[in-house]
C-alpha positions as CSV (number, residue, x, y, z in Angstrom):
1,X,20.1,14.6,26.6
2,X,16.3,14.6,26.0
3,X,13.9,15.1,28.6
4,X,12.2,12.3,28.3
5,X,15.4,9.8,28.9
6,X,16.1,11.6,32.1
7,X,12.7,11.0,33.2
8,X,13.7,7.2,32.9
9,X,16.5,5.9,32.5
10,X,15.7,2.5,32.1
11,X,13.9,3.3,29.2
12,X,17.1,4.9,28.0
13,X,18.9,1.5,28.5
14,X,16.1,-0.2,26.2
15,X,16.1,2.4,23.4
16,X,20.1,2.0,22.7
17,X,20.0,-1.8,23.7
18,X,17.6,-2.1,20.7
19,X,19.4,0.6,18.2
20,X,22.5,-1.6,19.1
21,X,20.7,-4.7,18.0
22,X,19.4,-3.4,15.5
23,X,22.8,-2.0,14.1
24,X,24.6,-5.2,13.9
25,X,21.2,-7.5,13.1
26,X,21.2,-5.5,9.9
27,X,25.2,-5.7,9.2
28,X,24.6,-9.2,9.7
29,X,21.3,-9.9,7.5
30,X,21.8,-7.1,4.4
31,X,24.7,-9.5,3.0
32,X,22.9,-12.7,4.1
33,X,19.9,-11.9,2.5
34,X,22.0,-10.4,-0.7
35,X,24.0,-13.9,-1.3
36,X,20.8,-15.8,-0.5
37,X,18.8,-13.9,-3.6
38,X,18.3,-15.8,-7.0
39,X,20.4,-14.4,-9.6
40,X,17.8,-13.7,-12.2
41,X,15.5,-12.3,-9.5
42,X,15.2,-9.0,-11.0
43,X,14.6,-10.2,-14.5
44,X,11.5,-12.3,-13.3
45,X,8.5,-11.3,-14.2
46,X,6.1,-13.5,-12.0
47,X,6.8,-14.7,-8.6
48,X,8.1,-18.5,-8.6
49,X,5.8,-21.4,-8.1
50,X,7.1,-22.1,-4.7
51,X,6.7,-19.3,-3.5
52,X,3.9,-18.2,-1.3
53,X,1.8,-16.5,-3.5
54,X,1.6,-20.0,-5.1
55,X,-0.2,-21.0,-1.6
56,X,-3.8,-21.1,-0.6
57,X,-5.0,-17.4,-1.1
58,X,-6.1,-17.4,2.6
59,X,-2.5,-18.1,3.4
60,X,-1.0,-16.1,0.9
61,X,-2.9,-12.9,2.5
62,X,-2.2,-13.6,5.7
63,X,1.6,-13.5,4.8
64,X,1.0,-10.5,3.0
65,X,-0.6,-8.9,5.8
66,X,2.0,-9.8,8.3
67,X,4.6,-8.5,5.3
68,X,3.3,-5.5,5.3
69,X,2.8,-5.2,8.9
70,X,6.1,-5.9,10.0
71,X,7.0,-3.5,7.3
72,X,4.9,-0.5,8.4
73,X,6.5,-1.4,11.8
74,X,10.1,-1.0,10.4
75,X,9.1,2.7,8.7
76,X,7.6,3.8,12.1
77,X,10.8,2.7,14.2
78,X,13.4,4.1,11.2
79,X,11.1,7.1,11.6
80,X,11.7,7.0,15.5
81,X,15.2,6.3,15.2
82,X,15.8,9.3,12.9
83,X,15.6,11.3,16.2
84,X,16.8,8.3,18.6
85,X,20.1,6.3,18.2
86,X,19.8,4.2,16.0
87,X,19.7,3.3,11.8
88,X,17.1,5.5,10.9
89,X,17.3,5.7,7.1
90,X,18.9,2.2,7.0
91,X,15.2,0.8,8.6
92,X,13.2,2.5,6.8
93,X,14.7,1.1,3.6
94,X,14.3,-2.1,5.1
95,X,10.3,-1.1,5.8
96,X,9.4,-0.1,2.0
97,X,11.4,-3.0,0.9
98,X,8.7,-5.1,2.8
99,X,6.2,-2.9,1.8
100,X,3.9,-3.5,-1.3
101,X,3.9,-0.1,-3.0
102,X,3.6,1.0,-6.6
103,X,6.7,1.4,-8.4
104,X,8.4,0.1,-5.7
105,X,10.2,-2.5,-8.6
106,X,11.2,0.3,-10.8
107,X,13.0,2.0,-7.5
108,X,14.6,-0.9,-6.9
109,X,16.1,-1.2,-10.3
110,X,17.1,2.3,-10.4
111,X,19.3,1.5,-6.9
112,X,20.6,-1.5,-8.0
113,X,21.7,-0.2,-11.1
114,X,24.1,2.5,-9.7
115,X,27.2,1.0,-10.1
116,X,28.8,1.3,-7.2
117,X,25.8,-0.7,-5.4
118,X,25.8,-3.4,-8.4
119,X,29.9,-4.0,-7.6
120,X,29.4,-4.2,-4.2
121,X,27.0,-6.7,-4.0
122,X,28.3,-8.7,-6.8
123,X,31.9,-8.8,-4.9
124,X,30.0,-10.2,-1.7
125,X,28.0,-12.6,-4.2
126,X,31.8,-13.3,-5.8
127,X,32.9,-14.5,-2.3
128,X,30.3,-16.7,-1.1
129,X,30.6,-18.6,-4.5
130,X,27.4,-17.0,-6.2
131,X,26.8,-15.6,-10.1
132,X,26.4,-12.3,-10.0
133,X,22.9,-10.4,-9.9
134,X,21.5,-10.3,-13.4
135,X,19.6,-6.8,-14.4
136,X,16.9,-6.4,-17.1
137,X,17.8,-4.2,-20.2
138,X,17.1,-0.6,-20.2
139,X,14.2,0.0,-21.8
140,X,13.7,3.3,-23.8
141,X,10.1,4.5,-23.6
142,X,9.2,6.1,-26.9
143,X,12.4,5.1,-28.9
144,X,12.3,2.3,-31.2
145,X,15.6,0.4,-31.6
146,X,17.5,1.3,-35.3
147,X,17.1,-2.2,-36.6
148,X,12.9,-1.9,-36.4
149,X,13.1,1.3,-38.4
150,X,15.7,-0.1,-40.9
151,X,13.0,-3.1,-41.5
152,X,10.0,-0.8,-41.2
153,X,11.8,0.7,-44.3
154,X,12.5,-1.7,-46.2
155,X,8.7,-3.3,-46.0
156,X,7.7,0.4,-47.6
């Protein structure tokens, strides 16, 4: 056991009480939060206009700010956790998913596109009653698709 539990063992009691919470509060929310999502929500573009970047920008930062607060908090305690009990790698995911970071959509895409994540979440969308997630096409940087070139060729 590590030192610093033996030290205090209330402490101890607090850490696993919260890993334990933690655990299930993410079993319970993951699917929730799956079955709640719009089904074209990965082939919009631009947030919705209720959402609340459609706010006042002073509210809108604030709820960034507290996004991205809560979500640094999350990395931090999944960082913790990696060495604690608890869902380490399963809060951090949760953390840059709050996070606004760069590429963070095209990360997100590449997940969801694995098949075996895509099924999964479209059986639990299946059983609450929900269409299943729609993805963007693939695009192909550099490649143009065969009908382009065959009317590029003809307009020579």
């Amino acid at each position: 056991m590590p030192e610093w539990l033996e030290l205090d063992p209330g402490l101890a009691w607090w850490v696993v009480s919260l890993s334990v919470l933690t655990f299930f509060g993410t079993l319970l929310a993951i699917p929730v939060l799956l079955v709640r999502m719009p089904a074209d929500y990965f082939l919009r573009t631009s947030p919705p206009p209720d959402s609340f970047r459609a706010e006042h920008p002073l509210v809108r930062w604030a709820i960034r700010i507290a996004k991205n607060g809560l979500g640094a908090v999350f990395v931090i305690a999944g960082v913790a956790m990696l060495v604690l009990p608890g869902q380490g790698i399963l809060t951090i995911l949760i953390g840059i998913t709050l996070l606004d970071l760069p590429g963070k959509r095209r990360v997100e895409l590449a997940l969801i596109r694995r098949e075996a994540v895509l099924k999964g979440i479209n059986w639990m969308r299946r059983r609450a009653n929900r269409p299943p997630l729609q993805l963007p096409q693939r695009r192909r940087l550099g490649f143009r698709e065969p009908e382009q070139d065959n009317q590029n060729a003809e307009k020579s």
